[in-house]
C-alpha positions in Angstrom: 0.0 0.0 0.0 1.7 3.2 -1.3 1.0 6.3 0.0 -0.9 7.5 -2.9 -3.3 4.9 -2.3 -3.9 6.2 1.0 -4.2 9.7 -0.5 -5.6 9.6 -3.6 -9.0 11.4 -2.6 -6.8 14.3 -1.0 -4.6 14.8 -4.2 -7.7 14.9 -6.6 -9.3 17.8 -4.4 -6.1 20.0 -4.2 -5.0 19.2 -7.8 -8.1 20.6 -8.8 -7.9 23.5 -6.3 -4.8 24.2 -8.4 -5.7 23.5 -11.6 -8.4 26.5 -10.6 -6.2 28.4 -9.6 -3.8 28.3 -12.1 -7.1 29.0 -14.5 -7.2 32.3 -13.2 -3.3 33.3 -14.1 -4.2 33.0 -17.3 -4.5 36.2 -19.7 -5.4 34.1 -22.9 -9.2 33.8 -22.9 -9.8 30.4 -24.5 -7.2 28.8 -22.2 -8.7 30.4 -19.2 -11.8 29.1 -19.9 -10.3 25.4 -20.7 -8.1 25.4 -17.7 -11.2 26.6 -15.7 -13.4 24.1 -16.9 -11.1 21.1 -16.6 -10.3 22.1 -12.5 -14.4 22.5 -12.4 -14.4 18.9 -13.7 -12.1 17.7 -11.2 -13.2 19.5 -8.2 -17.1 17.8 -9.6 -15.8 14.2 -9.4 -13.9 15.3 -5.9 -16.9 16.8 -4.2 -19.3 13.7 -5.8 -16.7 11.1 -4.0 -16.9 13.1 -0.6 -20.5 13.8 -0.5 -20.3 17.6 -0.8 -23.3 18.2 -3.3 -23.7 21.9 -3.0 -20.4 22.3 -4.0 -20.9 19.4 -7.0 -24.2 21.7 -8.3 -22.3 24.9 -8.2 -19.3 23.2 -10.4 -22.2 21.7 -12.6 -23.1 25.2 -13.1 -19.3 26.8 -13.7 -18.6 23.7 -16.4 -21.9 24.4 -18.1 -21.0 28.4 -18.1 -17.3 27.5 -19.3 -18.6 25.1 -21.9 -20.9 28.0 -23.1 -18.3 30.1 -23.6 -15.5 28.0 -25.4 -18.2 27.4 -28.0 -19.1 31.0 -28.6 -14.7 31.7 -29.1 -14.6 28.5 -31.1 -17.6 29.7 -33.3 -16.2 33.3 -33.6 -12.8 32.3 -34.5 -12.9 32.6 -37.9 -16.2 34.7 -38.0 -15.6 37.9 -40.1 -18.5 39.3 -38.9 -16.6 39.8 -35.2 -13.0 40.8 -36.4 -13.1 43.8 -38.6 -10.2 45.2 -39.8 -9.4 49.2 -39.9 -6.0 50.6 -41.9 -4.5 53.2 -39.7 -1.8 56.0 -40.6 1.4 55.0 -39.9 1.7 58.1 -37.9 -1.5 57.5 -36.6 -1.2 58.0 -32.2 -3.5 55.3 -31.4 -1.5 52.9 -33.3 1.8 54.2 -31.6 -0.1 54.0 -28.0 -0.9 50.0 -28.9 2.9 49.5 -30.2 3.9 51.1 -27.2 2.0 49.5 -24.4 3.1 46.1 -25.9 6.9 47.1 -27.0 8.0 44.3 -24.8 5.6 41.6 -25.6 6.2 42.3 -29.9 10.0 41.9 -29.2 9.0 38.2 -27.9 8.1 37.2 -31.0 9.5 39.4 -33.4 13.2 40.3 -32.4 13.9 42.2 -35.1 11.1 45.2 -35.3 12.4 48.3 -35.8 9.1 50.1 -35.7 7.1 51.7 -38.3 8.8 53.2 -41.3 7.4 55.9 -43.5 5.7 54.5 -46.4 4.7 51.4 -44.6 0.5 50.3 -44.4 -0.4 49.4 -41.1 -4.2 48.1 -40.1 -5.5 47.1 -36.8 -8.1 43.8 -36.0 -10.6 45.1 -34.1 -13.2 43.1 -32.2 -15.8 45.3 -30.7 -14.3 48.1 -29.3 -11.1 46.4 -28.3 -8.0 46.0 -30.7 -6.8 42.6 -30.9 -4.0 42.6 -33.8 -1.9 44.7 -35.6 -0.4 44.0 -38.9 2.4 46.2 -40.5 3.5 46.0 -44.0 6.3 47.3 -46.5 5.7 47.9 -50.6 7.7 46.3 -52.4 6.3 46.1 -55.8 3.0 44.3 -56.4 4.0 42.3 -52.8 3.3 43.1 -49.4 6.5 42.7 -47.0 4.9 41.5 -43.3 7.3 43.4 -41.0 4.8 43.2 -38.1 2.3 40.4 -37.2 1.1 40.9 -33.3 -1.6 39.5 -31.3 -2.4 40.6 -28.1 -2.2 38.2 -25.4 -5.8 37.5 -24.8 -6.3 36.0 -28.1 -3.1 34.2 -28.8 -5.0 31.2 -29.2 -6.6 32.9 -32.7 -5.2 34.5 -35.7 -7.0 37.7 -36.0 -4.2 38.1 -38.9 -6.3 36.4 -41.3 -8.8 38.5 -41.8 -5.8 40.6 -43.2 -5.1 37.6 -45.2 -8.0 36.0 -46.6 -11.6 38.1 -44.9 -10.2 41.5 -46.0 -9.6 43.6 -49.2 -7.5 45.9 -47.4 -4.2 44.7 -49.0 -5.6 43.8 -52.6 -7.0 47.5 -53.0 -3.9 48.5 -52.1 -2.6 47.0 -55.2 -0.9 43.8 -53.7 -1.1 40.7 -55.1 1.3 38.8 -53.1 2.4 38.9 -49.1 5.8 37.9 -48.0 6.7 37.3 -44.1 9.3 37.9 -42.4 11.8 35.4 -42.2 12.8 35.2 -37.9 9.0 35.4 -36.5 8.9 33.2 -33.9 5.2 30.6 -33.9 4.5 31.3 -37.3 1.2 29.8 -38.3 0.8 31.0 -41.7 0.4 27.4 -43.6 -3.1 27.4 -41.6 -4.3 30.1 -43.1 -3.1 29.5 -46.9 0.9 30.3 -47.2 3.2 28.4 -48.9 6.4 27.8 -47.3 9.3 29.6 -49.2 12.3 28.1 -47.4 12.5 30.5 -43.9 9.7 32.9 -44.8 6.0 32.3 -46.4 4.1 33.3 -49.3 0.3 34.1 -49.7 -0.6 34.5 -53.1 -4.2 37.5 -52.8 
């Protein structure tokens, strides 16, 4: 007999405890909601085995509201009719407050941005009234050079970039017909959302 087997009851109660907890550190939405639906799950099962059934009809009620609400971000995802996207001045000051307030987070994931150069286009993904994405690119020609592709934290688990992509005619009346990326982003996820791979970067034929 191994102490586990002694304990097993216990561990199951505080792992979901944490995994609850946890839930809460997270900024992302959709892996909030996940996290915080999986520790409901557990804490359901712990509270069943104990006998505690106010507690089991109160995470009945949390899982059912999580579950509710990982549908409606599934179903929105790719829903153009939520993301719109707006093309900003380059000089524009809301678009230098967003750059600004998430200098730190951009460099994560794209080490080499410089900022935004005169002559670049620059658009925003908006979802409401609160900006999720901004995309920044460079003429070269008839082909758009990506020099900035940022999502905000709480929807790293989309790619609001699309709608650039594919929902949007913001780049083609522009007089693109091609988008290049930059060659060091770090996560790329462009094949999911029509690039072809062109050895380090990836191109999107409009």
């Amino acid at each position: 007999m191994t102490w586990l087997d002694d304990h097993w009851l216990d561990v199951l109660g505080w792992g979901g405890s944490a995994l609850l907890v946890y839930s809460l550190l997270q900024a992302r939405v959709l892996r909030f909601r996940t996290l915080n639906l999986a520790g409901c799950v557990v804490l359901l099962v712990f509270n069943a085995l104990v006998g505690v059934w106010p507690m089991v009809g109160m995470n009945i009620v949390l899982a059912a509201i999580n579950v509710r609400f990982i549908v409606k971000l599934l179903g929105e995802a790719h829903d153009e009719a939520v993301f719109e996207v707006l093309p900003v001045g380059t000089g524009d000051a809301y678009l230098a407050y967003v750059l600004r307030q998430h200098r730190a987070d951009i460099a994560r994931f794209q080490p080499d941005w410089d900022g935004v150069h005169e002559g670049d286009h620059a658009f925003v993904v908006q979802r409401g009234d609160e900006t999720v994405g901004v995309v920044v690119v460079r003429p070269d020609g008839d082909v758009a050079r990506l020099r900035l592709d940022y999502v905000t934290p709480r929807y790293r688990d989309f790619t609001p970039g699309e709608f650039v992509w594919r929902r949007s005619d913001a780049l083609r009346e522009l007089g693109y017909r091609h988008v290049l990326t930059a060659p060091n982003m770090v996560g790329a996820y462009y094949e999911h959302v029509g690039f072809r791979p062109n050895g380090r970067e990836f191109v999107l034929d409009l």
